[in-house]
C-alpha positions as CSV (number, residue, x, y, z in Angstrom):
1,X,-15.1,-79.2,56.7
2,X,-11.6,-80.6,56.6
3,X,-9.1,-79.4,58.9
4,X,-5.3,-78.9,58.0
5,X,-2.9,-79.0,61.1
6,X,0.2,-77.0,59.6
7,X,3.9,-76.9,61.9
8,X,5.9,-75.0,58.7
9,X,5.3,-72.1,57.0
10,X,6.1,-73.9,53.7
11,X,3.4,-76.1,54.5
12,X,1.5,-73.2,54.6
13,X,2.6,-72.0,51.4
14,X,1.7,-75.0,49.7
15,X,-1.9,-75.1,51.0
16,X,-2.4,-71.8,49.6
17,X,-1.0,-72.4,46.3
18,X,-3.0,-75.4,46.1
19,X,-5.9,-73.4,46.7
20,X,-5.1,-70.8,43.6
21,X,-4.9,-74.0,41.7
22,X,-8.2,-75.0,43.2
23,X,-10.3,-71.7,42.2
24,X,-10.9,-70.0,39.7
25,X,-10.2,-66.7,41.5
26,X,-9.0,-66.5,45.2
27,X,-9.6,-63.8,47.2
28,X,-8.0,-62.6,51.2
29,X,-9.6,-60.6,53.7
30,X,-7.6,-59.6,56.9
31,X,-6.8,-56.6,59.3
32,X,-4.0,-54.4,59.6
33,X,-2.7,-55.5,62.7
34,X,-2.5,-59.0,61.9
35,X,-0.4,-58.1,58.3
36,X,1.9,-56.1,60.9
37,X,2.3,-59.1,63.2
38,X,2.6,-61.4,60.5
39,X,5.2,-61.3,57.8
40,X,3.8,-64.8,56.3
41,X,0.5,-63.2,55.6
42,X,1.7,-60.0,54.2
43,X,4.2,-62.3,51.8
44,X,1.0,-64.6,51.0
45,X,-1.4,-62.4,50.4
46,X,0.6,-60.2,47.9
47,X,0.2,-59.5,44.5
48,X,-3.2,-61.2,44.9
49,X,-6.4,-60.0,45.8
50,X,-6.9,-58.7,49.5
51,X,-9.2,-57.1,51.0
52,X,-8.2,-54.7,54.6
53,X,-11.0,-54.9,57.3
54,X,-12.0,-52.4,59.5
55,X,-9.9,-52.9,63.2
56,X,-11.5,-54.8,65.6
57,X,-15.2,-55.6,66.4
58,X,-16.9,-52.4,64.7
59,X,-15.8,-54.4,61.4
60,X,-18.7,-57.0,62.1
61,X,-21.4,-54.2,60.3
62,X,-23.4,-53.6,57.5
63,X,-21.7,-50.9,56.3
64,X,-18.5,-53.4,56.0
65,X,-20.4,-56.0,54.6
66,X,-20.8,-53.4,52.1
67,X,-18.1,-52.4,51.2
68,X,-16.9,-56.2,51.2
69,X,-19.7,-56.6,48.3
70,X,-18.8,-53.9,46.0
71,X,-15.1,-55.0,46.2
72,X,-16.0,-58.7,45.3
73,X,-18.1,-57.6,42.9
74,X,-15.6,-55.2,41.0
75,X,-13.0,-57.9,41.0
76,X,-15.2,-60.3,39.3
77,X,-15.7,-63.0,42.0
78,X,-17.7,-65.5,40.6
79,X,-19.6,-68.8,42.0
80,X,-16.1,-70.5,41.5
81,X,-13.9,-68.0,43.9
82,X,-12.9,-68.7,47.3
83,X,-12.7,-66.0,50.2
84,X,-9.6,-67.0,52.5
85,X,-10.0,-65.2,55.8
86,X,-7.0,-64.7,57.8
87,X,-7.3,-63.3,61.5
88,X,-9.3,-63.8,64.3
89,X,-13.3,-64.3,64.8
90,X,-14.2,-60.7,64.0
91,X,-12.7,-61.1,60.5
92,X,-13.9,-65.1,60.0
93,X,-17.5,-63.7,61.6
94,X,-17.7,-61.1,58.9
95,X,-16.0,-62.8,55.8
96,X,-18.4,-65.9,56.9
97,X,-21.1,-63.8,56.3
98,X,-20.3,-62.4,52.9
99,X,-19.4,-65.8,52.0
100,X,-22.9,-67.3,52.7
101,X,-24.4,-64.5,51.0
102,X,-22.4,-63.5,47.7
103,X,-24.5,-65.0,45.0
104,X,-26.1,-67.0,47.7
105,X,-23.0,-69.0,48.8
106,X,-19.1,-69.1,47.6
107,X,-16.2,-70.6,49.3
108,X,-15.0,-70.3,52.9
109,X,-11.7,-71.0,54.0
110,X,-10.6,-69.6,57.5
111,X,-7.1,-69.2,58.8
112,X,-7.5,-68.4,62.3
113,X,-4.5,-66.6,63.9
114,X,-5.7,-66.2,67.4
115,X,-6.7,-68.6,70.0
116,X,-9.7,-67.7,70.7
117,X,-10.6,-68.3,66.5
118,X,-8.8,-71.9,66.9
119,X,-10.4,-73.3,69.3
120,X,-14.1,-71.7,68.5
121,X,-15.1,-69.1,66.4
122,X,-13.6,-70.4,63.2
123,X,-15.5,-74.2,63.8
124,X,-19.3,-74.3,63.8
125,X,-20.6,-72.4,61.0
126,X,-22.2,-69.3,62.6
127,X,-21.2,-66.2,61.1
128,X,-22.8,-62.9,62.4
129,X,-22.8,-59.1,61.9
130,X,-23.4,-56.9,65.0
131,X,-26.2,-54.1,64.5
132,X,-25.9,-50.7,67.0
133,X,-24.8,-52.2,69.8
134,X,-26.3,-55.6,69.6
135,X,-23.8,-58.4,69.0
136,X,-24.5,-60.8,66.7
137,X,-27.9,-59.7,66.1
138,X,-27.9,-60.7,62.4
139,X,-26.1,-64.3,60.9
140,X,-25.8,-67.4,58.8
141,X,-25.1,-71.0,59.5
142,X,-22.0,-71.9,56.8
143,X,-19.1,-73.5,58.3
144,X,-16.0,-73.0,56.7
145,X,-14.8,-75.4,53.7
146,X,-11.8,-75.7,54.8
147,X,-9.8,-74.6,58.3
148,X,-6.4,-74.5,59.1
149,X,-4.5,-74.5,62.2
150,X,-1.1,-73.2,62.1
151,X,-0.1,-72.7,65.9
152,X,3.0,-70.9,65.3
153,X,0.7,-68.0,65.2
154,X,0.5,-67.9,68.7
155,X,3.9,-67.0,69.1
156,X,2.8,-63.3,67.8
157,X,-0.5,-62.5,70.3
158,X,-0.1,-60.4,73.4
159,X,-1.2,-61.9,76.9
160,X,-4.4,-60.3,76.3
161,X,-5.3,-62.3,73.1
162,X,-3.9,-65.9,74.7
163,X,-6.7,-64.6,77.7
164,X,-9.2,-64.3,75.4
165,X,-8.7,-67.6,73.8
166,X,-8.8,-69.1,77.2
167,X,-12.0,-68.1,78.0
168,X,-13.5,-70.6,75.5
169,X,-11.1,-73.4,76.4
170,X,-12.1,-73.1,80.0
171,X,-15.9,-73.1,79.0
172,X,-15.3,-76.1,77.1
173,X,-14.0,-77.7,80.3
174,X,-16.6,-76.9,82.5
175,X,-19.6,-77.9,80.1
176,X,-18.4,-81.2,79.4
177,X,-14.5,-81.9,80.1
178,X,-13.2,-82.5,83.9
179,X,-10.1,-84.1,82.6
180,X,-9.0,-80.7,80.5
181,X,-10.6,-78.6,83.7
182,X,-7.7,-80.7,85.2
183,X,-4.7,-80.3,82.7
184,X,-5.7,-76.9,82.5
185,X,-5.5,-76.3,86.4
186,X,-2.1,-78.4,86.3
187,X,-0.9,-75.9,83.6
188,X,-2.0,-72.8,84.0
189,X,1.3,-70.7,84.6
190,X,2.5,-72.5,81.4
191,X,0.1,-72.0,79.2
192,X,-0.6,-68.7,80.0
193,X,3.0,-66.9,80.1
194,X,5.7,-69.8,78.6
195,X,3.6,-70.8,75.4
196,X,3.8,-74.5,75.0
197,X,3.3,-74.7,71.7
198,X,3.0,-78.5,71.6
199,X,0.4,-78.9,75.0
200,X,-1.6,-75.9,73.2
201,X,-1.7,-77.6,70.3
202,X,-3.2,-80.6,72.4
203,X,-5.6,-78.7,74.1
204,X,-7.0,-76.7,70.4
205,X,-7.5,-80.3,69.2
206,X,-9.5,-81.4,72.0
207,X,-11.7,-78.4,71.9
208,X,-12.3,-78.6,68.2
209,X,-13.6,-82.2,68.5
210,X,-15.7,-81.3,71.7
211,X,-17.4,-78.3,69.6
212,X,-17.7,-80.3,66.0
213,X,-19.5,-83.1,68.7
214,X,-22.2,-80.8,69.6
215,X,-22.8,-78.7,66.2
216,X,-23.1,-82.6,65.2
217,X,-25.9,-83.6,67.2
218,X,-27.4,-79.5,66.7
219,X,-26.3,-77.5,63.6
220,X,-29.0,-74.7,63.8
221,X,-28.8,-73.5,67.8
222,X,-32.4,-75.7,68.5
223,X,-30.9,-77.8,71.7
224,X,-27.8,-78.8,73.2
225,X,-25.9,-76.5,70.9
226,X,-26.9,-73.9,73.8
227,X,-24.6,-75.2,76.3
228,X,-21.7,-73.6,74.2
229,X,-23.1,-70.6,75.6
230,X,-22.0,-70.9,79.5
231,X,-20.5,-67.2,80.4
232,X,-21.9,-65.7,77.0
233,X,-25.5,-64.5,78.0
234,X,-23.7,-62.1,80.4
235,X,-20.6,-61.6,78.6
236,X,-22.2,-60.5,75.3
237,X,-24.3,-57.7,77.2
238,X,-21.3,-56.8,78.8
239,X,-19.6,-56.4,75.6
240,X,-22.4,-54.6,74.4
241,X,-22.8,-52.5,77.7
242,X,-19.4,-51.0,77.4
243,X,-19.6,-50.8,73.1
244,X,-17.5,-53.5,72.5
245,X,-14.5,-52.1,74.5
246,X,-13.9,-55.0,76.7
247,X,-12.9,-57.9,75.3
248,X,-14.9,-61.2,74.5
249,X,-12.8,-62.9,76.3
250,X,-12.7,-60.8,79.5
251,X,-16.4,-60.3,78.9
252,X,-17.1,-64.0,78.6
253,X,-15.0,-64.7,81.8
254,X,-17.0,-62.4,83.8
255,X,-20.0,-64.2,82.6
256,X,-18.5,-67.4,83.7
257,X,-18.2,-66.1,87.1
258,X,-21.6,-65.3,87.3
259,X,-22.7,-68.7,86.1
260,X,-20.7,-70.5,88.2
261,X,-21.8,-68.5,91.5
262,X,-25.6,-69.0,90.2
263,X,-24.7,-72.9,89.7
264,X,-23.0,-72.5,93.3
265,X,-26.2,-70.8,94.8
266,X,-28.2,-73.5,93.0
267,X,-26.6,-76.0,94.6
268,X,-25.5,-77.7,91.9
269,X,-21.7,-77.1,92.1
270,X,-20.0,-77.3,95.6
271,X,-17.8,-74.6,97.1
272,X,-15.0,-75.9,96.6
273,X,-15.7,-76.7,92.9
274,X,-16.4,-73.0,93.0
275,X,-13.4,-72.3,94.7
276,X,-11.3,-74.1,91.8
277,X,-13.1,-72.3,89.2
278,X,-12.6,-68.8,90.8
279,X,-8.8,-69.9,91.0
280,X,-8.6,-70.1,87.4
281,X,-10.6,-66.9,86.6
282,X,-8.3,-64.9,88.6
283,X,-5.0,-65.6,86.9
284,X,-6.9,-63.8,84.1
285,X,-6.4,-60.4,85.0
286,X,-9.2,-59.1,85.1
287,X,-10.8,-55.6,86.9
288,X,-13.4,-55.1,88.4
289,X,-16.4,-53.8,86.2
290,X,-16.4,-50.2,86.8
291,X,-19.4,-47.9,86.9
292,X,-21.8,-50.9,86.0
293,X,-25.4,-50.1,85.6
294,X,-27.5,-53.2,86.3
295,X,-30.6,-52.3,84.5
296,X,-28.6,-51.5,81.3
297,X,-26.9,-55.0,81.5
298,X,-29.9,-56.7,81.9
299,X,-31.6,-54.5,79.2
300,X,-29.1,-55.9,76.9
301,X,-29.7,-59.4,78.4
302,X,-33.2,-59.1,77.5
303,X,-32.6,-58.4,74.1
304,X,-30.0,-61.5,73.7
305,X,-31.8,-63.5,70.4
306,X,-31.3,-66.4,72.8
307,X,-34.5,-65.4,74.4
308,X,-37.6,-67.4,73.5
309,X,-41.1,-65.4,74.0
310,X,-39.2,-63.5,76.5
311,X,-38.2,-66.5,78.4
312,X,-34.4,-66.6,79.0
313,X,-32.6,-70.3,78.4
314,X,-29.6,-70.0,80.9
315,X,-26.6,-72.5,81.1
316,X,-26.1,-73.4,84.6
317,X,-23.1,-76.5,85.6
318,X,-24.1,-79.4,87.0
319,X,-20.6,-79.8,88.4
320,X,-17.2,-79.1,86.5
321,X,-17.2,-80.9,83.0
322,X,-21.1,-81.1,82.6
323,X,-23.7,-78.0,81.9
324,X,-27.6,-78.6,81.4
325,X,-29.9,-75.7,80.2
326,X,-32.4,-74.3,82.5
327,X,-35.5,-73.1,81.2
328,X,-37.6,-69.6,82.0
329,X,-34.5,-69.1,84.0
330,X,-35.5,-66.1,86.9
331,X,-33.5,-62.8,85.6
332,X,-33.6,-61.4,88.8
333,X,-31.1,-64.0,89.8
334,X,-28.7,-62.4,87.5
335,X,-29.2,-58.7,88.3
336,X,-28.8,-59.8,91.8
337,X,-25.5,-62.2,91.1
338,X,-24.2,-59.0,89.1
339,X,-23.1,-57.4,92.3
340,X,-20.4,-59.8,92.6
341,X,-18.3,-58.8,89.7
């Protein structure tokens, strides 16, 4: 996968012309939203072939994928086009997908245009379709061919999307980072509401390296890979518990706070490593979790593909910038820890 840093939208030009040079047929998927926040996209997408998504998560289905199909196929994509995804990990998650399985495999190039896609769901190859109310429940491994970073993008997201993008930049801290823990801590106001665009730009690349490290040393999800997980066993059933009308990120920072209290109760983190944690996760925003049924969460929990002969793998921290997996982890922990959030 090669990865193109881009400051200028005529550098961004370019790379797309070179890629219509490149294929024989090139083809753009993206949402609405994004083409109205954009005025790049909509000038580079048109007069070519494009492709509108469904809004939000309930694009990631089969029906989509569908659709997605029949329109490839009635425009004559061949083994030689490229699909060019432009928004954030719902689209690249879905056009990942089709990409991996259009006449068993065509080209993948991902433009990521929120934070949250940056830093993680545009890098690592796992592309995923959610069935019912299951996220994620069906999926590939094909990382992208090529990804490009163009930061200026963030200028366009709403305080809600830069949360959600922080939610995976803080779990890459706490699994395996102290030092970014630390920047982040030291910058949170700025990052957050004045939009440094060169100390995000910092921060993207050090979580890109940190998650091409460990899908290095774990492609396929068999091992370490599972530390990328911390917050995500309860955030996805949240997400799923509410039908996908939280947000990932909000969803995955309430999972980090239970994590972090069951590491805390585990003794593994101290209280004030806690403390610093819980500082962090409440500049986020968040409310509390209304009307939350526990059995229902941990229904959903159950049913996470995570699970090995029913045994649930749980990412705990060791202290802040280290994770380890626990084993058979006890579920009733988390049904109990639920009552925090």
């Amino acid at each position: 996968m090669k990865i193109n840093y881009l400051n200028t939208e005529a550098e961004l030009i370019q790379q797309i012309k070179k890629y219509h040079k490149q294929y024989d047929k090139v083809f753009f998927m993206t949402q609405n939203p994004i083409l109205k926040q954009n005025a790049i996209i909509h000038q580079i997408i048109q007069e070519h072939n494009y492709y509108i998504c469904s809004n939000s998560e309930q694009c990631k289905t089969l029906k989509e994928y569908e659709k997605i199909i029949e329109f490839l196929s009635n425009k004559h994509c061949n083994r030689n086009s490229a699909i060019i995804s432009i928004g954030g990990g719902t689209v690249t998650d879905l056009c990942g997908f089709v990409a991996s399985s259009y006449m068993r495999g065509i080209t993948h190039i991902v433009i990521p245009t929120t934070l949250l896609g940056m830093v993680d769901a545009a890098i690592g190859g796992k592309t995923a379709l959610n069935i019912g109310k299951i996220r994620n429940l069906i999926g590939t491994y094909k990382k992208p061919d090529d990804l490009i970073i163009y930061n200026k993008f963030l200028i366009t997201l709403n305080q809600q999307e830069i949360i959600n993008g922080y939610a995976e930049i803080i779990k890459y801290a706490l699994i395996m980072d102290k030092k970014l823990f630390i920047k982040i801590e030291n910058n949170i106001d700025q990052l957050l509401y004045d939009i440094n665009l060169d100390l995000i730009q910092n921060i993207i690349k050090i979580c890109i390296n940190h998650k091409l490290e460990i899908v290095k040393q774990d492609q396929f999800d068999q091992g370490i890979r599972n530390i990328l997980n911390f917050g995500h066993t309860v955030g996805h059933a949240i997400e799923s518990y509410y039908n996908f009308k939280i947000s990932h990120g909000k969803a995955v920072f309430h999972g980090m706070h239970i994590a972090s209290y069951l590491s805390y109760k585990n003794n593994n983190i101290t209280i004030t490593e806690y403390n610093r944690i819980m500082k962090l996760i409440e500049k986020m925003n968040l409310n509390k979790l209304q009307k939350l049924d526990y059995n229902k969460i941990m229904d959903f929990i159950t049913a996470d593909k995570k699970n090995i002969n029913n045994e649930l793998n749980y990412i705990l921290l060791k202290t802040i910038g280290s994770a380890y997996i626990e084993k058979n982890f006890n579920k009733k922990n988390i049904k109990n820890a639920l009552k925090i959030l």
